[in-house]
gemmi code that builds the backbone of each chain (N, CA, C; Angstrom):
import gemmi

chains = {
    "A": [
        ("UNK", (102.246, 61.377, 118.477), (101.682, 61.562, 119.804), (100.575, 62.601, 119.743)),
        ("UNK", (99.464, 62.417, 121.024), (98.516, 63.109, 120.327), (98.877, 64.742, 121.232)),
        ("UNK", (98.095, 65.580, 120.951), (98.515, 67.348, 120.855), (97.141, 67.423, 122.153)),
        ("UNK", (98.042, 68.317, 123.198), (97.292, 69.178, 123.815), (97.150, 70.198, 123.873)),
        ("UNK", (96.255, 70.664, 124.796), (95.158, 72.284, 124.933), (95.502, 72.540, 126.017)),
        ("UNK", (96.253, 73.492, 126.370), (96.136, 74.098, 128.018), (95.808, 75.584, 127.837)),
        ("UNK", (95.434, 75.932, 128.848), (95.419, 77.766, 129.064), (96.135, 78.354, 128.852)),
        ("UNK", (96.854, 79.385, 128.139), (97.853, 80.016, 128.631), (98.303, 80.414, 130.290)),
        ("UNK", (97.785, 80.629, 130.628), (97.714, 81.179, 132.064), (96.690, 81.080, 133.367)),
        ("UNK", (97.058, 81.092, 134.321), (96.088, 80.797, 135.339), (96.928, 81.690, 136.839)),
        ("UNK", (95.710, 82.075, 137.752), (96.053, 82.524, 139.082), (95.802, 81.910, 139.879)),
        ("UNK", (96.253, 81.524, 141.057), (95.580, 81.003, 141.876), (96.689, 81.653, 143.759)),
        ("UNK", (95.467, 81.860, 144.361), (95.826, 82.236, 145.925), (96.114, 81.081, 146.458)),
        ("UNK", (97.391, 81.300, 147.823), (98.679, 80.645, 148.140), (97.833, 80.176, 149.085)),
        ("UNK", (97.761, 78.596, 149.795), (97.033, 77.831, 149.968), (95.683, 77.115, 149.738)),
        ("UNK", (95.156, 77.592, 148.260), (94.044, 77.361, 147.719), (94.580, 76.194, 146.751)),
        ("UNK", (93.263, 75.400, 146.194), (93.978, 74.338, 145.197), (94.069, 75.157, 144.283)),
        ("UNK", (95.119, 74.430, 143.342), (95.100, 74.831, 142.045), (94.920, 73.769, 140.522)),
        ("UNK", (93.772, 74.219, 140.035), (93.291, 72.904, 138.831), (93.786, 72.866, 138.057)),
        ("UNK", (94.052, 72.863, 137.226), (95.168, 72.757, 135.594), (94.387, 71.708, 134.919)),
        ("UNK", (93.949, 72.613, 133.890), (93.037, 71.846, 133.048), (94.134, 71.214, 131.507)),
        ("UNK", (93.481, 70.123, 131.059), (94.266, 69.965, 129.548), (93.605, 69.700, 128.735)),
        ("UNK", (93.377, 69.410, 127.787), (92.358, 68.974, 126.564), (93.236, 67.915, 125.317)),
        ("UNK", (93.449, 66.547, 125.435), (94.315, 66.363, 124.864), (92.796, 65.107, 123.978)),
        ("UNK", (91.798, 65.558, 122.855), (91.045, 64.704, 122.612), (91.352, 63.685, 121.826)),
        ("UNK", (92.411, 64.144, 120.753), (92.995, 62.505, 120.038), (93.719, 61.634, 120.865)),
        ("UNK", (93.778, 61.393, 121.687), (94.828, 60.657, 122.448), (94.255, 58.777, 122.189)),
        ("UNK", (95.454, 58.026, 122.136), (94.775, 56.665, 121.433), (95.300, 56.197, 122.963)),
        ("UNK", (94.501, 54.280, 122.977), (94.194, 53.773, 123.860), (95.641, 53.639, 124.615)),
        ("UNK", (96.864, 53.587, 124.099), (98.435, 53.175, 124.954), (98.952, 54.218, 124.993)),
        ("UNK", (98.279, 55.896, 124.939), (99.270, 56.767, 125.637), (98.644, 57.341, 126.868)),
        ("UNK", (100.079, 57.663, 127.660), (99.590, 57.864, 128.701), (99.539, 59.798, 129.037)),
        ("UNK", (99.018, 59.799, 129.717), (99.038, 61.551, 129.937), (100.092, 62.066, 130.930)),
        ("UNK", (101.615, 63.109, 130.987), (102.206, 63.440, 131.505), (102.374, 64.571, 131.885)),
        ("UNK", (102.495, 65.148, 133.671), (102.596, 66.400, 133.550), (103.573, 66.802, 134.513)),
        ("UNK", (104.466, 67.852, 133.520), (105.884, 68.074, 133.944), (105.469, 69.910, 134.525)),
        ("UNK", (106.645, 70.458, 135.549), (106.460, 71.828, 135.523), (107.675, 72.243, 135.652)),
        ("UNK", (108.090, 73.578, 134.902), (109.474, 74.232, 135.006), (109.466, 75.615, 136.006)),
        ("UNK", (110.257, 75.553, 136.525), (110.243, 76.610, 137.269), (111.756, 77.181, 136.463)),
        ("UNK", (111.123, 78.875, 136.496), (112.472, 79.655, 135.590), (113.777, 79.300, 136.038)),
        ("UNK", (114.480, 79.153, 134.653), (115.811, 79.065, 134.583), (116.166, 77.350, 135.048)),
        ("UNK", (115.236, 76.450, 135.099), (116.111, 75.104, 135.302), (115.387, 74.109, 134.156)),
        ("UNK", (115.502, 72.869, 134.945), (114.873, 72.082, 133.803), (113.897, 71.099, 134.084)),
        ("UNK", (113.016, 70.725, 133.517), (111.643, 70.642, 133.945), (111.638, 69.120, 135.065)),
        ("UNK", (110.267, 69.218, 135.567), (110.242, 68.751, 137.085), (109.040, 67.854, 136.708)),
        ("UNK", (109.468, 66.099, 136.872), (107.872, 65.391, 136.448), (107.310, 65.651, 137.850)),
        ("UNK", (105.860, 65.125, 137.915), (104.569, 65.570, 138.763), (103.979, 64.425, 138.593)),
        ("UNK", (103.307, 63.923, 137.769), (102.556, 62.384, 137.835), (102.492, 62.496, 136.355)),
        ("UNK", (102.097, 61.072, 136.528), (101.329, 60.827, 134.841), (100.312, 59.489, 135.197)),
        ("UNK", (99.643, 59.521, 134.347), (98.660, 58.475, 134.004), (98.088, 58.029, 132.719)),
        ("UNK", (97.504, 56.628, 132.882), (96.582, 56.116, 132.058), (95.281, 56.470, 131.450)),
        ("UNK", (94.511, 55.775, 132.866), (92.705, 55.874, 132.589), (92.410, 56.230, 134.027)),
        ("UNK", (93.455, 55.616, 134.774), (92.410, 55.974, 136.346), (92.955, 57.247, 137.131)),
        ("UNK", (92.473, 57.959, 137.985), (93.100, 59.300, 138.679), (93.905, 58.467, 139.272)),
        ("UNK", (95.565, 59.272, 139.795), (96.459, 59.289, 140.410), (96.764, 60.008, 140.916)),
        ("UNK", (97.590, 59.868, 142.104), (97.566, 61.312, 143.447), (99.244, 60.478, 143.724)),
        ("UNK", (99.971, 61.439, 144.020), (101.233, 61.312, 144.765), (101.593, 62.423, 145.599)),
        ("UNK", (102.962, 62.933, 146.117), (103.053, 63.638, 147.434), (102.998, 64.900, 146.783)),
        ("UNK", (103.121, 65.571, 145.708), (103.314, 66.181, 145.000), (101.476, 66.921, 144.332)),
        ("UNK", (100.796, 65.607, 143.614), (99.642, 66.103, 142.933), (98.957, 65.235, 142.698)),
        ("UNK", (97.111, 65.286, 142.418), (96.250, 64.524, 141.817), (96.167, 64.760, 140.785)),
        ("UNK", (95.724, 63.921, 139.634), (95.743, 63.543, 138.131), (94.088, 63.189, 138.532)),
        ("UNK", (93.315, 63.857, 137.704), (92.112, 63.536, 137.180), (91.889, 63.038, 135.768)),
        ("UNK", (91.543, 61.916, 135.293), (91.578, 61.722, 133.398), (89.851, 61.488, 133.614)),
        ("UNK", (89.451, 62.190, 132.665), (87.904, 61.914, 132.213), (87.928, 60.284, 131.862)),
        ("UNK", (86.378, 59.883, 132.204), (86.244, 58.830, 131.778), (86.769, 58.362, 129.991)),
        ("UNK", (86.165, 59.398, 129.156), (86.596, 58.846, 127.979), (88.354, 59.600, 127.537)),
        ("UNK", (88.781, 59.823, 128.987), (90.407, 60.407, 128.350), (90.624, 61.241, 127.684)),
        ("UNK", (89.992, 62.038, 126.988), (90.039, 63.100, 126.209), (90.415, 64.707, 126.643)),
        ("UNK", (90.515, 64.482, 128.958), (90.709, 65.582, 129.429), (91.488, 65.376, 130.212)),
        ("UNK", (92.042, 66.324, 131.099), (92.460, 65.812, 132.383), (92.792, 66.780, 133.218)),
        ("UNK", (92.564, 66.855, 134.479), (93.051, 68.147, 135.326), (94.019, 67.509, 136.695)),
        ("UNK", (95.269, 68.793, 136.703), (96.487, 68.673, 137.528), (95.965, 69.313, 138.705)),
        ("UNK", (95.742, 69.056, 139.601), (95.533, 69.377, 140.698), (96.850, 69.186, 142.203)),
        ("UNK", (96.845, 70.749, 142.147), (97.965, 71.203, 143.261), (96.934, 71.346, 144.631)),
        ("UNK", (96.544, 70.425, 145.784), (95.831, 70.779, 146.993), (96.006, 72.075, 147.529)),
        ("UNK", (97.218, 72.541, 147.691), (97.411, 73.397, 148.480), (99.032, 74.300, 147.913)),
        ("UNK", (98.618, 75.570, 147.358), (99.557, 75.892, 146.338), (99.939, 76.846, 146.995)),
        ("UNK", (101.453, 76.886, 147.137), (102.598, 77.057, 147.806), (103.183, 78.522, 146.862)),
        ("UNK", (103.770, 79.609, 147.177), (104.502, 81.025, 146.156), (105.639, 79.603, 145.262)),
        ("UNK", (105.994, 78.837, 145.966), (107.235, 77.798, 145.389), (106.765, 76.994, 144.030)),
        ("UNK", (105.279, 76.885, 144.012), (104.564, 76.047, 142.876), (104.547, 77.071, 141.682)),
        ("UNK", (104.495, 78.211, 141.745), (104.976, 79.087, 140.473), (106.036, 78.940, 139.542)),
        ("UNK", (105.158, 78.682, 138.341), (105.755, 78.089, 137.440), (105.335, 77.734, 136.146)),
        ("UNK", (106.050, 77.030, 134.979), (104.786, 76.700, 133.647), (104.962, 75.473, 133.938)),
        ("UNK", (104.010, 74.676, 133.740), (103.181, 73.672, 133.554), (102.761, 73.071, 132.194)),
        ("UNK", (103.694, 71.968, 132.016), (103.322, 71.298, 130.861), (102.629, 70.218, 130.869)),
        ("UNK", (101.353, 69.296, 130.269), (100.443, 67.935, 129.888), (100.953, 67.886, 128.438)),
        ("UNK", (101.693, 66.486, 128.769), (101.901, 65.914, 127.492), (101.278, 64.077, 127.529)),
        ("UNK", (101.487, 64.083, 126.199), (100.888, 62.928, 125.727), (101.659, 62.010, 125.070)),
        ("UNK", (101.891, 60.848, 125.745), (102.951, 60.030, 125.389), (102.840, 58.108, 124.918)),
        ("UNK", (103.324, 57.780, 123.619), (103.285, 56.453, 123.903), (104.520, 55.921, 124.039)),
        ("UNK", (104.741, 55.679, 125.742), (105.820, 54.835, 126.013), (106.393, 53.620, 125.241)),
        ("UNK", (105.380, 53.129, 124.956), (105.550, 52.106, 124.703), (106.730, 51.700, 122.709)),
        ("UNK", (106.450, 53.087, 122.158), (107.053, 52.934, 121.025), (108.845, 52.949, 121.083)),
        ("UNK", (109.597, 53.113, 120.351), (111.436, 52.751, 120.406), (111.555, 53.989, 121.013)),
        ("UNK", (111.298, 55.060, 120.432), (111.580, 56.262, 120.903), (110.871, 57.298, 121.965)),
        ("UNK", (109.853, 57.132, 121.909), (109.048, 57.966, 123.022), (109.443, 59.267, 123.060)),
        ("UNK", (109.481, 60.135, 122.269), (110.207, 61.515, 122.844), (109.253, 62.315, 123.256)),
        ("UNK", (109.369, 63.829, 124.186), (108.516, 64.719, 124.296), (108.080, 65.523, 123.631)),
        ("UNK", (107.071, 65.770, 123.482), (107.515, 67.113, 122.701), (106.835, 68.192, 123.353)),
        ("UNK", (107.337, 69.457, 123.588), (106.394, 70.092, 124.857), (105.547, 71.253, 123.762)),
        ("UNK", (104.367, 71.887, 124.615), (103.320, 72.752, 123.956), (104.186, 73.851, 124.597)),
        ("UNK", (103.134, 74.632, 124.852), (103.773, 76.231, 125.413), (103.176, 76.014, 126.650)),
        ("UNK", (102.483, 74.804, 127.210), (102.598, 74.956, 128.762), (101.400, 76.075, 129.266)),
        ("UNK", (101.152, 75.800, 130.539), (100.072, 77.036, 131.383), (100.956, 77.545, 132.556)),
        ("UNK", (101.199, 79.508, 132.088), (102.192, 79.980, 133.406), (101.305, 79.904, 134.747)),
        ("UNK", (101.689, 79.336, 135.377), (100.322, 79.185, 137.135), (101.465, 80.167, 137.444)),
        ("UNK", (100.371, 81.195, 138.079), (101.096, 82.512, 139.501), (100.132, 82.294, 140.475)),
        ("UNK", (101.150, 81.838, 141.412), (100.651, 81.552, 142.857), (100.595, 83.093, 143.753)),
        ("UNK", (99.730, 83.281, 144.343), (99.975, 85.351, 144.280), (99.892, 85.274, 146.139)),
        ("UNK", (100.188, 85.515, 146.993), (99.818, 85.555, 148.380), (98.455, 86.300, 148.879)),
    ],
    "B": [
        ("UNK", (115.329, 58.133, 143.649), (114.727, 58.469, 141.987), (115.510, 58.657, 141.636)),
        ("UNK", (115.166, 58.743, 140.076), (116.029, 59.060, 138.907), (116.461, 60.212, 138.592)),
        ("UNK", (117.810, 60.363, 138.595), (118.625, 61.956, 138.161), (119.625, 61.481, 137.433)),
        ("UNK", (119.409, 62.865, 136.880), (120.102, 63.092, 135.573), (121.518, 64.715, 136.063)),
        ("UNK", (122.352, 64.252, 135.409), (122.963, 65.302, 135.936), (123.681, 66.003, 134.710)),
        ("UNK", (123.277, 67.578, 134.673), (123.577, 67.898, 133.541), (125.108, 69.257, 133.880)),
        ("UNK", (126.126, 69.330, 133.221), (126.895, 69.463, 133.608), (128.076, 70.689, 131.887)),
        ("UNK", (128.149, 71.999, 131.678), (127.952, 72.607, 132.965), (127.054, 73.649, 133.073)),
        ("UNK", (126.477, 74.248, 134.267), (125.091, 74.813, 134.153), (125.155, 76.476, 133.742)),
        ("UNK", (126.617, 76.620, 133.400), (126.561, 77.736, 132.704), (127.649, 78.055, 131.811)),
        ("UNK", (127.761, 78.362, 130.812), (129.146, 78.605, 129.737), (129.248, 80.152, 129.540)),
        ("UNK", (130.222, 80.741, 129.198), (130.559, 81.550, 128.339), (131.855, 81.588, 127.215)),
        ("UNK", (131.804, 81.556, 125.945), (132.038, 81.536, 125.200), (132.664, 81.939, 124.099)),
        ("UNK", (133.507, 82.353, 123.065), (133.705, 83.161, 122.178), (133.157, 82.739, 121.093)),
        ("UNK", (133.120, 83.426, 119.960), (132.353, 83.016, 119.226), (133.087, 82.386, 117.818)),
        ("UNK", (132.989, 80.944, 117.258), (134.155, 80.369, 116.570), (134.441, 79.115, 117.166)),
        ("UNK", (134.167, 79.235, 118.336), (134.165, 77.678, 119.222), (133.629, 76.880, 119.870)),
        ("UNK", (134.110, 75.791, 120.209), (133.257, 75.093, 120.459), (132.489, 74.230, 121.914)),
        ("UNK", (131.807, 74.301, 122.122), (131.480, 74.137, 123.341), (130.960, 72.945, 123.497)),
        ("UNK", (131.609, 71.601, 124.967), (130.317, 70.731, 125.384), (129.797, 70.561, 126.547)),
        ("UNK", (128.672, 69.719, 126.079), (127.802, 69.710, 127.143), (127.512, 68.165, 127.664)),
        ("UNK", (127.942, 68.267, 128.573), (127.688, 66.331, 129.364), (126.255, 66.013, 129.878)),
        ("UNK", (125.805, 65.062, 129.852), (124.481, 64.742, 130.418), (124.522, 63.255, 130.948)),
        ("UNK", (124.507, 63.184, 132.600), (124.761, 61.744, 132.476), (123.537, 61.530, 133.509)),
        ("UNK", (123.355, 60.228, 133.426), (122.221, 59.461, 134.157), (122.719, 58.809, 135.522)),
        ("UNK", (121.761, 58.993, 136.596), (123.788, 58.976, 137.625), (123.348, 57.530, 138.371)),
        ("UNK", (121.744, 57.025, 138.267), (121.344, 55.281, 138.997), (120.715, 54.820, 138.192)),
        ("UNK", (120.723, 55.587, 137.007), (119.845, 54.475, 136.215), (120.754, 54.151, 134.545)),
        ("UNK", (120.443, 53.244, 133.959), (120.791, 53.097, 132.650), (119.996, 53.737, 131.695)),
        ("UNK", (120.460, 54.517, 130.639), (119.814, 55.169, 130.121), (119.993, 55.228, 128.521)),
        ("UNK", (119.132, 54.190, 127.884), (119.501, 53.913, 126.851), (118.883, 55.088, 125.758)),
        ("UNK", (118.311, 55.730, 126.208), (118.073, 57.033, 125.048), (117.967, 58.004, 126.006)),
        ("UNK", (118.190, 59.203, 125.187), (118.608, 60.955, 125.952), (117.973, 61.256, 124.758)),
        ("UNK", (117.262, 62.853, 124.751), (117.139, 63.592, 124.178), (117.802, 64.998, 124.665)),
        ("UNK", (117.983, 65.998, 123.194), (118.331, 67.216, 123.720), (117.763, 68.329, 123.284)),
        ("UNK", (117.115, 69.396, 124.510), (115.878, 70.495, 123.701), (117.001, 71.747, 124.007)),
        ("UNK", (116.253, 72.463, 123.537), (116.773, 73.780, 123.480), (115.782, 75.047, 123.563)),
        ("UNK", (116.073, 76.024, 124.272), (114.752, 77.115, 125.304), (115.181, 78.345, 125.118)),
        ("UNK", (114.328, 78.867, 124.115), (114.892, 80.489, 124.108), (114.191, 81.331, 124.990)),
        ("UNK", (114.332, 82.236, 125.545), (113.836, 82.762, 126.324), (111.907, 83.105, 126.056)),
        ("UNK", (111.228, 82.956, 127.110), (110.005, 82.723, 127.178), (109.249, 82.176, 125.815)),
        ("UNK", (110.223, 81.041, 125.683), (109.697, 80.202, 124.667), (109.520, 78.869, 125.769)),
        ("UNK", (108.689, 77.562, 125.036), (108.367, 76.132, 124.841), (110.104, 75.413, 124.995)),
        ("UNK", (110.355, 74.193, 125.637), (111.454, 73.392, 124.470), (111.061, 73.005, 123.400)),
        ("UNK", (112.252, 73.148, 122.864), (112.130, 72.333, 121.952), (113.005, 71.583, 121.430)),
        ("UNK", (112.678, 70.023, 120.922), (113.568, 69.203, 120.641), (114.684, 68.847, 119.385)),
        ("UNK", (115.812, 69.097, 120.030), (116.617, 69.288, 119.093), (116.782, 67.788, 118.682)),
        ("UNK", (117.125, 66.760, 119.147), (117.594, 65.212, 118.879), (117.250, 64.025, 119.675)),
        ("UNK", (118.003, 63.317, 119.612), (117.757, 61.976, 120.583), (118.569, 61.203, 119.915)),
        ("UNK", (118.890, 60.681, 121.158), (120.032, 59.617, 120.863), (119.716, 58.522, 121.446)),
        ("UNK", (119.815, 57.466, 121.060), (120.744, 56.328, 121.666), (121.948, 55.704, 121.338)),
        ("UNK", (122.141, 54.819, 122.745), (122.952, 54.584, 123.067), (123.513, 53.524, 121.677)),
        ("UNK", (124.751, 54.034, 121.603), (125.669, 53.024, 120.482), (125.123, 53.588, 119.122)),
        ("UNK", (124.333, 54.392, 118.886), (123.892, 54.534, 117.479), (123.925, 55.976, 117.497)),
        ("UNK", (123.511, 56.181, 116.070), (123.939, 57.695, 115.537), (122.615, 58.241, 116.319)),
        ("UNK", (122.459, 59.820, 116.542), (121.419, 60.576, 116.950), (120.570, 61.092, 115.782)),
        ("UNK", (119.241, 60.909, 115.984), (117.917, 61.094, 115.423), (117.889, 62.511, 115.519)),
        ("UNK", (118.192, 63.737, 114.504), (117.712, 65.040, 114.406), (116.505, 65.132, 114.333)),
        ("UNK", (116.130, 66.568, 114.331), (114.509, 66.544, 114.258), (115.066, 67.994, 113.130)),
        ("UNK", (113.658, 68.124, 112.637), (114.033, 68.511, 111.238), (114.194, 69.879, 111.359)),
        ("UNK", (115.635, 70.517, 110.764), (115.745, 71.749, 111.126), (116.956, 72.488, 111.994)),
        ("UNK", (117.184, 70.710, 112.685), (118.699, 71.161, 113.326), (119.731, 70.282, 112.532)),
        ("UNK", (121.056, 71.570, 112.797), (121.849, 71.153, 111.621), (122.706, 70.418, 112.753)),
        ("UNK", (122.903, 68.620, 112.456), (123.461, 67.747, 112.504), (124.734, 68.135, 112.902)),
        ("UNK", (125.629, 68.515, 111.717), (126.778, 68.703, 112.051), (127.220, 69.915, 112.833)),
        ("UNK", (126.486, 70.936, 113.477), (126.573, 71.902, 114.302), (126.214, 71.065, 115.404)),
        ("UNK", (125.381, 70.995, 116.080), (125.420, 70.296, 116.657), (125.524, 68.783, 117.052)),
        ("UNK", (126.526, 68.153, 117.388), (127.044, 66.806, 117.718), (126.648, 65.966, 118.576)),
        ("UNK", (126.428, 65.135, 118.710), (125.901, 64.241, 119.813), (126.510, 63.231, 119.679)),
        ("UNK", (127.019, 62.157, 121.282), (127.702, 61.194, 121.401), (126.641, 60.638, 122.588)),
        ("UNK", (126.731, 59.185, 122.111), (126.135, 58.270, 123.995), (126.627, 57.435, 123.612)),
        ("UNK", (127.910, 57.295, 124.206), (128.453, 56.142, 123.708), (128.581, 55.158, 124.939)),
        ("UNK", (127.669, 55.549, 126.214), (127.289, 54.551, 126.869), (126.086, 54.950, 127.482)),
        ("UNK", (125.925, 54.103, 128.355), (124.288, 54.006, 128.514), (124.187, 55.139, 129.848)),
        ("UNK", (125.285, 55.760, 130.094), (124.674, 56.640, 131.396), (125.419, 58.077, 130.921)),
        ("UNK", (125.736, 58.525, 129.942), (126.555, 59.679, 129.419), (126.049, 59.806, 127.798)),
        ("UNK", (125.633, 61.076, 127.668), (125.486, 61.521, 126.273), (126.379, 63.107, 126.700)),
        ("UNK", (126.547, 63.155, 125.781), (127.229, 64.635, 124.841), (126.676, 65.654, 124.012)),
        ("UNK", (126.841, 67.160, 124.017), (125.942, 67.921, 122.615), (127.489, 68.510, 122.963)),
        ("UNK", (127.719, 68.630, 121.850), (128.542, 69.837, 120.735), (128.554, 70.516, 120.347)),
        ("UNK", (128.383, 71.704, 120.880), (128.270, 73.003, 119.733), (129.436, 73.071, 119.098)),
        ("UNK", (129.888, 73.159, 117.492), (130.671, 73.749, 117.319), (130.771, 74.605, 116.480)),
        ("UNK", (131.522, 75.288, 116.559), (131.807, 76.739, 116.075), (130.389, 77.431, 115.807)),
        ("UNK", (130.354, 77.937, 117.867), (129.220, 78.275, 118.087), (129.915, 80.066, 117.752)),
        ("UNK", (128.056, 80.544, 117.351), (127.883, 81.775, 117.340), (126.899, 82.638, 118.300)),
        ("UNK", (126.845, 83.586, 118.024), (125.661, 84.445, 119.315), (124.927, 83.678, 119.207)),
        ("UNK", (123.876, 83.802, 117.898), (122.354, 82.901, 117.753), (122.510, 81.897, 118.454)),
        ("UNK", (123.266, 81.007, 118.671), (123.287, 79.973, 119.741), (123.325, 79.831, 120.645)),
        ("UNK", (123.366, 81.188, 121.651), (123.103, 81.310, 122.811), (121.630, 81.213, 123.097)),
        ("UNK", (121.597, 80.007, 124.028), (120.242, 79.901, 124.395), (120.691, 78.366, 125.905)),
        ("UNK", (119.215, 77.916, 126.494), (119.028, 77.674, 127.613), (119.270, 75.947, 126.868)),
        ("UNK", (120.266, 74.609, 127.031), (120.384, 73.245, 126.557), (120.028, 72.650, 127.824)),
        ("UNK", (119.216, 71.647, 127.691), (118.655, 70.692, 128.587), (118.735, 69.174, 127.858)),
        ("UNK", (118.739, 68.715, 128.643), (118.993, 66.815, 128.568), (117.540, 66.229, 129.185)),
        ("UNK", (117.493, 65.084, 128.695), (116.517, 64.304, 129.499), (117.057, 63.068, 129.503)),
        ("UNK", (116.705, 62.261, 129.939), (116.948, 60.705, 130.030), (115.897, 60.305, 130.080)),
        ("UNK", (115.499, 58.770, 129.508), (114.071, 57.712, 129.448), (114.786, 56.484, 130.120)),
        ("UNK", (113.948, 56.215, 131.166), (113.733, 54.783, 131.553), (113.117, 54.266, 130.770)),
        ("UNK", (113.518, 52.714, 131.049), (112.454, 51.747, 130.393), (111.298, 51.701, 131.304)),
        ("UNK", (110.430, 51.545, 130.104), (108.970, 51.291, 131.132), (108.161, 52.615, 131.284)),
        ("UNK", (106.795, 52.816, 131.733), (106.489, 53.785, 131.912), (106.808, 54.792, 133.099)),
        ("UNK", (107.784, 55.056, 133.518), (108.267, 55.848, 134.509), (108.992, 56.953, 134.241)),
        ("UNK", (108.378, 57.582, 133.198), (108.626, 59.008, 132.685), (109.961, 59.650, 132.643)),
        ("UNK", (110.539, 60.608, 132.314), (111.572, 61.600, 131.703), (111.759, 61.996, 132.787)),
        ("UNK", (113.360, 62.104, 133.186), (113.735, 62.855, 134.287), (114.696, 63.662, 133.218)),
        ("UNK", (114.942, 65.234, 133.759), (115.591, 66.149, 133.030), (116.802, 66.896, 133.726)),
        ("UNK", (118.215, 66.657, 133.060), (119.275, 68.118, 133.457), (118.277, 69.289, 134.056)),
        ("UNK", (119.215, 69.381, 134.404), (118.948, 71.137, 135.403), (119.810, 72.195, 134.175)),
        ("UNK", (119.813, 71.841, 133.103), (120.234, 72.892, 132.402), (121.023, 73.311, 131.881)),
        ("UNK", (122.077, 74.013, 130.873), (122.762, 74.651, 130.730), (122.498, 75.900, 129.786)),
        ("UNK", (123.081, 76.665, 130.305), (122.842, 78.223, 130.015), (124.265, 78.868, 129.097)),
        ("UNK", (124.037, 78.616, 127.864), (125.025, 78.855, 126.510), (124.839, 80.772, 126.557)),
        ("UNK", (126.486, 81.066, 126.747), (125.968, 82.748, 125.768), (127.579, 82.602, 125.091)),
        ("UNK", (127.188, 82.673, 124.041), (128.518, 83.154, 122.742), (128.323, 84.670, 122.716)),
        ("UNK", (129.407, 85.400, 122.922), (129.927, 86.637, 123.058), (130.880, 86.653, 121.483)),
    ],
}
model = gemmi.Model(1)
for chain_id, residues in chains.items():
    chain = gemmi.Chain(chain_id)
    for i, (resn, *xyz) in enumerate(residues, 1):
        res = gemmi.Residue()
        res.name, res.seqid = resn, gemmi.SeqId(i, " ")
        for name, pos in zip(("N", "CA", "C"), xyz):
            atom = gemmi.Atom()
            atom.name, atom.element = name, gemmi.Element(name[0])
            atom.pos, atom.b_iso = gemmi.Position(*pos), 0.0
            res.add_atom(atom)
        chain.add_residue(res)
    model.add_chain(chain)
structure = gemmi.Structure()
structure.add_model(model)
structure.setup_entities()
């Protein structure tokens, strides 16, 4: 599976968006891009994932660059509750096993 | 949606024994589980994967027979610690895979301390 790039860290003020960038450039044509977030002490929380085209649910928008090689998590309106790490992973469903494997994630502090 | 229910979300322990951990899939069928493991302000990381009816896939580095794994059906897997020690206190999580692309839903956790 191919390896992503996130920030270590990011701030962002409590009703402002918040972007979450990834950099995942080997990624081949059947994986898809996934992004999970943990909030301390439980166990991690999916958010969306995608292909090739942006996706938005009640939760978040998924931006993927045209040639896929990027993608940014976008929180509209970020809540003290959205604090948390933030993982983009890269996945081909499609193989027997599919497992995750997580990076070290970007800590987002939502600050008031 | 899909939940996973991981069960129990906190142990304590002596050290010499053995501890488990249930992970079941509670509306969906769940023909493979994996199991990570989270040390404090660390990444997971993946200890195995299982499926269902067959032996579990280590990943290189965890010792097999310390830790155990069972799915011997499609909505319940198992980890084993046994003859756990301190070093093994750390944060065990489950996941479950649907078929299809509809991503990893994960346990809420369990929180190991060997005393």
């Amino acid at each position: 599976d191919a390896k992503t790039t996130q920030p270590p860290s990011m701030d962002c003020a409590e009703g402002r968006a918040a972007n979450l960038p990834c950099n995942h450039s080997t990624i081949s044509g059947n994986e898809y891009v996934y992004w999970y977030r943990q909030i301390h002490s439980q166990g991690p929380q999916y958010i969306i994932h995608g292909l090739k085209n942006n996706e938005t649910n009640e939760m978040a928008s998924l931006i993927i660059t045209e040639d896929r090689k990027s993608s940014t998590l976008i929180l509209p309106h970020a809540t003290l509750r959205d604090t948390a790490v933030y993982y983009c992973i890269v996945i081909n469903t499609g193989t027997s096993y599919g497992k995750l494997t997580f990076g070290q994630g970007t800590i987002l502090t939502v600050h008031p | 949606g899909a939940v996973v229910s991981q069960h129990p979300s906190w142990v304590i322990c002596k050290s010499g024994t053995s501890v488990k951990i249930e992970c079941r899939s509670l509306d969906f069928q769940a023909t493979t589980m994996f199991w990570y493991r989270q040390f404090p302000k660390q990444s997971l990381m993946l200890m195995a994967t299982s499926n269902e009816g067959s032996k579990a896939t280590y990943e290189q580095g965890v010792e097999k027979d310390k830790f155990l794994i069972n799915h011997a059906s499609l909505t319940l897997s198992t980890l084993t610690v046994t003859s756990a020690h301190p070093e093994d206190s750390s944060f065990y999580i489950c996941s479950a895979r649907r078929q299809g692309p509809y991503g990893y839903t994960f346990g809420s956790g369990t929180r190991l301390t060997v005393v």
